[in-house]
DRENPA-293936 format. One record per residue (C-alpha): residue number from 1; chain; y, z, x. Coordinates in nm, 3 decimals, always signed. Layout:
<koltis>
KOLTI, NUM, A, Y, Z, X
...
</koltis>
This chain:
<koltis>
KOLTI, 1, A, +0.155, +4.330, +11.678
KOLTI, 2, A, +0.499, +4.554, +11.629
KOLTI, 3, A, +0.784, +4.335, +11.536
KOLTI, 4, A, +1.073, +4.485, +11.665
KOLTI, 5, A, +1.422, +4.342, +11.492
KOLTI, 6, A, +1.701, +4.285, +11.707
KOLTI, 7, A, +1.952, +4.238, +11.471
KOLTI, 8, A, +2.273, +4.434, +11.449
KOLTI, 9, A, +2.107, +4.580, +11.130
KOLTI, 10, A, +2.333, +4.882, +11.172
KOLTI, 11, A, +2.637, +4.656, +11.147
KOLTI, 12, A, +2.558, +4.422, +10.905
KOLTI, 13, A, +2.496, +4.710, +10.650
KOLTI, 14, A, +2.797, +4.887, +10.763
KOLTI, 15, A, +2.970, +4.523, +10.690
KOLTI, 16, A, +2.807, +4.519, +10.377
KOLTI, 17, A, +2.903, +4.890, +10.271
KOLTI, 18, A, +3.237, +4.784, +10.352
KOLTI, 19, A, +3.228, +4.488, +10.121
KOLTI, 20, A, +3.101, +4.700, +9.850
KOLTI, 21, A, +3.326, +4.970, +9.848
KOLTI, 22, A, +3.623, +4.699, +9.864
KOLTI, 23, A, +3.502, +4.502, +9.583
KOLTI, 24, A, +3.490, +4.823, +9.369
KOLTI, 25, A, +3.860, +4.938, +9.491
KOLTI, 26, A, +3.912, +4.582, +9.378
KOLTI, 27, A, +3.752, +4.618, +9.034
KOLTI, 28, A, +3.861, +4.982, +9.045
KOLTI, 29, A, +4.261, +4.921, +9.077
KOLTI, 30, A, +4.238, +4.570, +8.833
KOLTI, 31, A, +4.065, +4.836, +8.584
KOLTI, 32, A, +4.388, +5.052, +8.662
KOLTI, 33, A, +4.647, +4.754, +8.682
KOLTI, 34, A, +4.470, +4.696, +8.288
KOLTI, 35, A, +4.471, +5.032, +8.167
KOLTI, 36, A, +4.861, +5.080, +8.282
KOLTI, 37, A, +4.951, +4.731, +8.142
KOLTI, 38, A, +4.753, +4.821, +7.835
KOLTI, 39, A, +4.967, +5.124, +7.753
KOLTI, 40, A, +5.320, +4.965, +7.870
KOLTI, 41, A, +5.257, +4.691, +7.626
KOLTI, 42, A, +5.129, +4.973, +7.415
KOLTI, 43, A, +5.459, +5.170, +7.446
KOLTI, 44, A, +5.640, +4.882, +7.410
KOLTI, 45, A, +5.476, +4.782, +7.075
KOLTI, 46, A, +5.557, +5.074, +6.956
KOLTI, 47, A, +5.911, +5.060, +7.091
KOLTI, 48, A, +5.951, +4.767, +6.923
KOLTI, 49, A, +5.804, +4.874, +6.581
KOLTI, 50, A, +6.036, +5.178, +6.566
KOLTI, 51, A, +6.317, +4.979, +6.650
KOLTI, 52, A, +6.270, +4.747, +6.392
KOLTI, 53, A, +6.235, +5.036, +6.134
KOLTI, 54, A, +6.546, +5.185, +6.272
KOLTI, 55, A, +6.736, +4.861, +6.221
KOLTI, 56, A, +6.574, +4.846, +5.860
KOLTI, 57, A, +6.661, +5.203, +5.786
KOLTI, 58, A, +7.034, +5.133, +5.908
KOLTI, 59, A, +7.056, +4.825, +5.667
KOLTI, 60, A, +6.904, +5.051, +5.334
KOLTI, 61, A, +7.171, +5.344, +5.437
KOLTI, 62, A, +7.447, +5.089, +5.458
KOLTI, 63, A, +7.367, +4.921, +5.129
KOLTI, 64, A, +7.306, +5.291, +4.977
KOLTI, 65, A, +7.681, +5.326, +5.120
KOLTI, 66, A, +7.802, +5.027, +5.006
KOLTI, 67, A, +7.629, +5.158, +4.624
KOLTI, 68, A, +7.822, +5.472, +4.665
KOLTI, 69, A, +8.117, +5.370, +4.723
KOLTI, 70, A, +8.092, +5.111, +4.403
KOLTI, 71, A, +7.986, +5.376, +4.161
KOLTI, 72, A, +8.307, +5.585, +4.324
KOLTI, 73, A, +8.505, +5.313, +4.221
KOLTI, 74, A, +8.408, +5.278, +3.891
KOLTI, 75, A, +8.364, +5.637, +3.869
KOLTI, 76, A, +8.764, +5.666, +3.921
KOLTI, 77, A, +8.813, +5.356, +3.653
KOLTI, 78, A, +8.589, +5.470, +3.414
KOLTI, 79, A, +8.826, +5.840, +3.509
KOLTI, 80, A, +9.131, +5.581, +3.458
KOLTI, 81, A, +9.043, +5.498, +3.169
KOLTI, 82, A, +8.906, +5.766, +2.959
KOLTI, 83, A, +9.282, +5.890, +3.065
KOLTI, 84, A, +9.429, +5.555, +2.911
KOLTI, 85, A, +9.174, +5.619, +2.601
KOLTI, 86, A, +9.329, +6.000, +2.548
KOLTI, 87, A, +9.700, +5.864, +2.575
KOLTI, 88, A, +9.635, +5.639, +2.323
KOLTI, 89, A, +9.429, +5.857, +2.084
KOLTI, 90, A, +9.699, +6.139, +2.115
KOLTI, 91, A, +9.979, +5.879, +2.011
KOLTI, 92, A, +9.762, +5.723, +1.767
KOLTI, 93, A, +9.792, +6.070, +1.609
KOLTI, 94, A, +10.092, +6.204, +1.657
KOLTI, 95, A, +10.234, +5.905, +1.450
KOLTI, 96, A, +10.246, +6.076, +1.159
KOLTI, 97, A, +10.345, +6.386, +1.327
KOLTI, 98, A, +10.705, +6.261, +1.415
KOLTI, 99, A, +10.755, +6.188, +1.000
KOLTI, 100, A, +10.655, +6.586, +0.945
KOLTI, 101, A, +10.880, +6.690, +1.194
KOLTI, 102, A, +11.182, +6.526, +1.106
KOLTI, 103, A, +11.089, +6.614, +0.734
KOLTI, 104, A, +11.030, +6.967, +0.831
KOLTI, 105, A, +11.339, +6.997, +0.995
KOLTI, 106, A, +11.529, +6.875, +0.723
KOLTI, 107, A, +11.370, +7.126, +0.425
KOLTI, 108, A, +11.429, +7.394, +0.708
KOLTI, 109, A, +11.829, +7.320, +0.765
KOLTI, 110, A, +11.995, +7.596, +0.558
KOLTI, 111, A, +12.335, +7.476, +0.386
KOLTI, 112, A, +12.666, +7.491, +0.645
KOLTI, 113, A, +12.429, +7.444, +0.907
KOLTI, 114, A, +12.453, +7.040, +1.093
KOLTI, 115, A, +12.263, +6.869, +1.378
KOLTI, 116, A, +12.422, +6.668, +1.591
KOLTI, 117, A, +12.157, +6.582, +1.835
KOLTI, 118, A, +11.772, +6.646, +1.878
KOLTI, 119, A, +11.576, +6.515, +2.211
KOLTI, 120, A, +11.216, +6.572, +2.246
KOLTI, 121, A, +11.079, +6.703, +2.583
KOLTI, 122, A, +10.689, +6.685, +2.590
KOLTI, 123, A, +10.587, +6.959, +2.324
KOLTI, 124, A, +10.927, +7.064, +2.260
KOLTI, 125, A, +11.252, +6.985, +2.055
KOLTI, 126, A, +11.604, +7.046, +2.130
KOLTI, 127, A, +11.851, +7.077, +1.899
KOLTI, 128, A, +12.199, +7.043, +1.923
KOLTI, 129, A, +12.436, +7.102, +1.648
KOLTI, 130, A, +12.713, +7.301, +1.445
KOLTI, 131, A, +12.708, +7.577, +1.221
KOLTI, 132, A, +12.966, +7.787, +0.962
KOLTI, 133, A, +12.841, +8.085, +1.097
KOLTI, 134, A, +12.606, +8.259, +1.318
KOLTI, 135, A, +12.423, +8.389, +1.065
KOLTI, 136, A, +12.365, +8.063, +0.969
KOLTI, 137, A, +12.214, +7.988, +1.261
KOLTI, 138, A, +11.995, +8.301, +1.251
KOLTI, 139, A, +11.892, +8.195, +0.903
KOLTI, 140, A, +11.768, +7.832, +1.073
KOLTI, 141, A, +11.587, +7.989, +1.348
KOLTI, 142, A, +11.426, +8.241, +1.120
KOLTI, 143, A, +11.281, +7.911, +0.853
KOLTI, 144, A, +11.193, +7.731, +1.173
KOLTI, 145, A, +10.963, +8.015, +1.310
KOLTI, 146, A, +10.825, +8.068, +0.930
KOLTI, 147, A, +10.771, +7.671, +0.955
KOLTI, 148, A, +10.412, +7.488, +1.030
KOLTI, 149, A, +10.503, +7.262, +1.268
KOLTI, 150, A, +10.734, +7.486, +1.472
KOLTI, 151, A, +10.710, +7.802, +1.676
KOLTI, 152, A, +10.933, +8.018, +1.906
KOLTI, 153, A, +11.282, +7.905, +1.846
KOLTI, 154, A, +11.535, +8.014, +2.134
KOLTI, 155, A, +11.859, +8.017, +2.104
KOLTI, 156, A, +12.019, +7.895, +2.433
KOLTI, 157, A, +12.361, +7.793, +2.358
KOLTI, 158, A, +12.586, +7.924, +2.073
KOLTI, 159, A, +13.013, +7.922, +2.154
KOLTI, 160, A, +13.252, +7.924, +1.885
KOLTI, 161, A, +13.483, +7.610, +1.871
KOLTI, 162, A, +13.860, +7.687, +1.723
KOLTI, 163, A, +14.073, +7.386, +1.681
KOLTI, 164, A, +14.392, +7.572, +1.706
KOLTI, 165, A, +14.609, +7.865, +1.593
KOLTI, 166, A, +14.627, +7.680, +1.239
KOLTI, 167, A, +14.231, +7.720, +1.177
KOLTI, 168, A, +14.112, +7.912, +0.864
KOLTI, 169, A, +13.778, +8.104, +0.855
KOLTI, 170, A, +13.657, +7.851, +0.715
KOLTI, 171, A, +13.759, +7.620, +1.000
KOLTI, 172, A, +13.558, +7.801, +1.271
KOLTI, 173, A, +13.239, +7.654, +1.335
KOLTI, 174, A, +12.989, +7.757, +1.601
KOLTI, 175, A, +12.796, +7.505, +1.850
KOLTI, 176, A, +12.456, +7.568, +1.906
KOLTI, 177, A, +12.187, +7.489, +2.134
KOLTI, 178, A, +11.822, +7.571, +2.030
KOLTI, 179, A, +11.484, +7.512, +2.183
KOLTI, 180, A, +11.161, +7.488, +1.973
KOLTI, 181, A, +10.817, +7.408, +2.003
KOLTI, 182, A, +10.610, +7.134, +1.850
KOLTI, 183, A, +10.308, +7.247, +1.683
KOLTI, 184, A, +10.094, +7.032, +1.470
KOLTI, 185, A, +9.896, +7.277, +1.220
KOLTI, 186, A, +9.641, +7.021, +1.100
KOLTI, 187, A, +9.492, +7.081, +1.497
KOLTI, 188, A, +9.310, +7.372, +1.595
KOLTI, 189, A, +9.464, +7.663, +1.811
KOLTI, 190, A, +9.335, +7.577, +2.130
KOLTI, 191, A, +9.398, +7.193, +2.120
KOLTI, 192, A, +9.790, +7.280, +2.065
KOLTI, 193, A, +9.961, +7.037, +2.343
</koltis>
């Protein structure tokens, strides 16, 4: 004999089709739901990592910074003093150089000629004083240029002083200013200060 089913057949698979395809849109968006939390926390690792190297970065270029600025500092006292070191070295040898001068300017005074002053203005001397004569005077600047330690002597100020209508010739005297220049002739020409 035939069996014949009388069961919704149709409807039960169609139930059952319907299950299926929900339990794989199920499986099919937690797959998805994975896959996109997956690369967020992906993304945010990463985030995170470059972040921290950032941060890291930041902290070596301030301490470079912080380096930089120290060596400037001691670049600009070691600057200070090598300065202090040259002002020192240049006095400790021009100390003998103030004993030629004055002993230079004395074998270069001719007679009738007399200083009354002499002041010292970096590399340079001036001398105030009184003469018999202008050519006197002439003759002083002329055994000052021939001198060592000295070069271009300028005359700046030269008047004649009387005393009065009772004044000989050999009364009159002139006053003189003259400017000079120091030169030290143990150095060599271009360290001449």
């Amino acid at each position: 004999m035939t069996s014949i089913n009388l069961l919704p057949w149709r409807e039960n698979l169609k139930k059952q089709r319907k299950q299926q395809f929900l339990t794989s849109l199920g499986a099919a968006a937690g797959v998805a739901a994975a896959i996109v939390l997956g690369v967020h926390m992906n993304i945010a690792s990463q985030m995170s990592y470059q972040e921290a190297r950032n941060t890291y970065m930041q902290q070596q270029i301030e301490r470079v910074e912080r380096q930089i600025k120290e060596i400037d500092a001691l670049e600009k006292e070691k600057q200070r003093l090598l300065a202090r070191m040259n002002v020192i070295q240049e006095l400790q040898l021009g100390r003998p150089q103030v004993v030629h001068v004055f002993d230079e300017l004395v074998r270069t005074l001719p007679d009738g000629v007399y200083l009354t002053s002499i002041k010292q203005n970096g590399s340079g001397l001036t001398l105030q004083g009184q003469a018999q004569s202008n050519a006197r005077i002439s003759a002083y600047m002329r055994n000052l240029d021939a001198s060592g330690w000295f070069a271009n002597p300028q005359l700046s100020v030269i008047e004649a002083s009387t005393g009065g209508e009772a004044q000989t010739v050999a009364d009159r005297t002139s006053r003189f200013t003259l400017n000079i220049s120091l030169v030290n002739p143990t150095k060599p020409e271009g360290e001449q200060g």
